[in-house]
C-alpha positions in Angstrom: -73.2 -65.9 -121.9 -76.5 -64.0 -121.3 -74.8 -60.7 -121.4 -73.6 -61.8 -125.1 -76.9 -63.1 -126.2 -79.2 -59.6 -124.9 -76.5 -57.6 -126.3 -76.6 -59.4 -130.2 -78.9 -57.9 -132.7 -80.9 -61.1 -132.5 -82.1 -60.3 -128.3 -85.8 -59.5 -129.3 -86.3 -56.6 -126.7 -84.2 -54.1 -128.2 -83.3 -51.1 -127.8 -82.9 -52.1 -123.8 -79.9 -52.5 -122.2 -78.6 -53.8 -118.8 -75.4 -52.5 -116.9 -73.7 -54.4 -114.4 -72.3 -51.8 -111.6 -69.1 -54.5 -110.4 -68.3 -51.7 -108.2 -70.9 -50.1 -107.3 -72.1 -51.4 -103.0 -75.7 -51.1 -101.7 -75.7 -49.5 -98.3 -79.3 -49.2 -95.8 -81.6 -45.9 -96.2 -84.1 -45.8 -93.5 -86.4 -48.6 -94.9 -84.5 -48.9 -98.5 -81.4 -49.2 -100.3 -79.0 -46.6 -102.5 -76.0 -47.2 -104.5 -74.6 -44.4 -105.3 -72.1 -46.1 -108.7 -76.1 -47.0 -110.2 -76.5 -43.5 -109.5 -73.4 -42.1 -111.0 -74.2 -44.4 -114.2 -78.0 -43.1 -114.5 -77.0 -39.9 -114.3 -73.9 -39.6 -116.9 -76.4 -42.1 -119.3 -79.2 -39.1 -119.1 -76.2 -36.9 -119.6 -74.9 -38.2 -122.5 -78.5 -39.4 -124.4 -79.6 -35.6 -124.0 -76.4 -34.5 -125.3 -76.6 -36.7 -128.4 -80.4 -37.0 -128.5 -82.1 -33.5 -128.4 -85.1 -35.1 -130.2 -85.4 -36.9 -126.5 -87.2 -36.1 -123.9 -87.5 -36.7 -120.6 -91.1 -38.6 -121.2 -89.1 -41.1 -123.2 -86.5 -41.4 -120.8 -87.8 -44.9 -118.4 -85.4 -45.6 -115.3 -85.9 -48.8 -112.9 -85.4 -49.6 -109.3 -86.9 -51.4 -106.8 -86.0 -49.1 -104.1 -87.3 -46.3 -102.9 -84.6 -44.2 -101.3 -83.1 -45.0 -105.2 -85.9 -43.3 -106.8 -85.6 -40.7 -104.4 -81.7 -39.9 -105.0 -82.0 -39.7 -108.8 -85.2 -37.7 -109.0 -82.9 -35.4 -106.7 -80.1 -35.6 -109.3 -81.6 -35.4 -111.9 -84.0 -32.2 -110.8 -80.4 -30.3 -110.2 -78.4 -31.4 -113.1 -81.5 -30.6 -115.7 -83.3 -27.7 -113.7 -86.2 -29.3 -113.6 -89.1 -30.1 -110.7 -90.8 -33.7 -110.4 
């Protein structure tokens, strides 16, 4: 039900969207938490927005997680897939 209603045209915070990972499995990091199927998603999501996007940068680009060992992994991705530092 709430995935139907914040994915209609009348869901007032367009354009953002929320994936469910079924099989994705949190697993400890020191004092945090990964999952490595978010990860997966994040990254082939950058992939593809750049690939049909070139208008889009990076700047307009927002990713969320509350953990730190998270952040940490996509930054890391992310810096090898697209070249890029920080």
């Amino acid at each position: 039900q709430t995935e139907t209603v914040r994915c209609s045209s009348d869901w007032p915070f367009q354009p953002y969207l929320v994936f469910d990972v079924g099989d994705g499995s949190e697993r400890r990091d020191n004092d945090s938490y990964v999952n490595v199927q978010e990860i997966k998603l994040v990254m082939e999501l950058i992939k593809l927005i750049k690939d049909k996007r070139k208008d889009v940068s990076f700047r307009n680009i927002g990713i969320i997680t509350h953990y730190k060992a998270q952040k940490t992994m996509i930054q890391k991705d992310l810096d090898k897939e697209f070249d890029r530092k920080g």
